[in-house]
C-alpha positions as CSV (number, residue, x, y, z in Angstrom):
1,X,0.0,0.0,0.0
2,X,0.9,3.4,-0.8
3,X,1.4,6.3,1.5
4,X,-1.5,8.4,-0.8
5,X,-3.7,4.7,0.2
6,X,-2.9,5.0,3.7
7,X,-3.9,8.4,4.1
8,X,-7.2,7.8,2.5
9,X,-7.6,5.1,4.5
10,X,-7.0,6.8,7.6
11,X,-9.3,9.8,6.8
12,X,-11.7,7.6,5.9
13,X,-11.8,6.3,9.6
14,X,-10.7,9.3,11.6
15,X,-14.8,8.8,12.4
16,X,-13.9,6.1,14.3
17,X,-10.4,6.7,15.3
18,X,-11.6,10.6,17.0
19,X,-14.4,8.9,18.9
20,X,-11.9,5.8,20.1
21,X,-9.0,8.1,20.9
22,X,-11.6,10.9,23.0
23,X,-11.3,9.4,25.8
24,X,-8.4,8.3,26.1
25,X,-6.4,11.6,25.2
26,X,-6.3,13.4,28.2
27,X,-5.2,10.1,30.2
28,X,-2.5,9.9,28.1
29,X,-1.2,13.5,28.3
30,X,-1.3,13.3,32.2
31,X,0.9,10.3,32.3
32,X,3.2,11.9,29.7
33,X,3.3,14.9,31.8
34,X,3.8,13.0,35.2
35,X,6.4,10.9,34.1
36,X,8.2,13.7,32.0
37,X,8.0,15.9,35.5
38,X,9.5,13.1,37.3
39,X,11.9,12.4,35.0
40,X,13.2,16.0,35.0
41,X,13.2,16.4,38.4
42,X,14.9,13.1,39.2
43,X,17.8,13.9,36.6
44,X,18.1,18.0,38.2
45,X,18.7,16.3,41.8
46,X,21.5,13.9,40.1
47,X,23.0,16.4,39.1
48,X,23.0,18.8,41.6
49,X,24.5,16.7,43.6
50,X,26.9,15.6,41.6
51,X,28.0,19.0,41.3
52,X,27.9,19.4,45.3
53,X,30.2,16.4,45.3
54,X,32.6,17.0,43.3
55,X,32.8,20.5,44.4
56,X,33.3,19.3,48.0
57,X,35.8,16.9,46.7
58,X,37.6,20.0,44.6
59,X,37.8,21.8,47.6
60,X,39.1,19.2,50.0
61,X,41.9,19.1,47.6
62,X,42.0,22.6,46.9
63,X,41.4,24.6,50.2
64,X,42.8,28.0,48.6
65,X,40.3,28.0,45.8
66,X,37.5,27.7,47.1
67,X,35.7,31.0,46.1
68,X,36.0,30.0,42.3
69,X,34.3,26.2,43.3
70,X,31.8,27.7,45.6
71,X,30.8,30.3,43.2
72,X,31.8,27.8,40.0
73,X,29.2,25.5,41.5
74,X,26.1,27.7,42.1
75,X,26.0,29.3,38.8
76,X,26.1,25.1,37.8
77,X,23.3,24.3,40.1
78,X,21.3,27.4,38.8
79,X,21.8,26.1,35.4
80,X,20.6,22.8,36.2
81,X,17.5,24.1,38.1
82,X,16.6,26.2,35.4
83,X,16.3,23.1,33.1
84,X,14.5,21.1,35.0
85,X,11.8,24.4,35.7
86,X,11.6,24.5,32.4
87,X,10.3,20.7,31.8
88,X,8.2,20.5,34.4
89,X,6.6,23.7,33.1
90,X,6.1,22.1,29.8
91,X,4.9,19.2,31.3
92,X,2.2,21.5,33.5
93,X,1.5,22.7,29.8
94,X,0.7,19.6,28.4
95,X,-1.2,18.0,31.0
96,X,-3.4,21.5,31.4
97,X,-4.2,21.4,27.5
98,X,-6.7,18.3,28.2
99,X,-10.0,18.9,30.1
100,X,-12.5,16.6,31.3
């Protein structure tokens, strides 16, 4: 079958395909957007404190530089919290689209 077929074919069913898929949208989208939150703020605590490792271990090593690590490492950890904000605000987004 053809691409040009398969398109027809699926038009000529979105009847059936809008009225199966109705319900089931908006459950979708919520456990798209729950997982994605998750997801992102699981990875943002990983790496924060990964960061806050290292930079403990940096300094344990490096007693005299510790302003540049300290400061080095926040700007890091602002980075990172910024990111994950930012997903879980998309995934806000996305589960908000849906009502029921």
């Amino acid at each position: 079958m053809s691409m040009i077929g398969f398109f027809q074919t699926a038009a000529a069913n979105a009847d059936v395909a809008a009225v199966y898929g109705q319900g089931y949208a908006g459950a979708w989208a919520m456990m798209g957007a729950g997982i994605g939150a998750g997801l992102a703020v699981i990875g943002a605590g990983l790496g924060i404190g990964k960061i806050g490792g290292h930079a403990t271990e940096a300094i344990a090593r490096q007693p005299s530089a510790v302003a540049d690590i300290r400061g080095t490492a926040i700007v890091l950890s602002a980075f990172i919290e910024g990111a994950a904000l930012f997903a879980v605000v998309v995934s806000l987004l996305i589960a908000l689209k849906f009502t029921f």
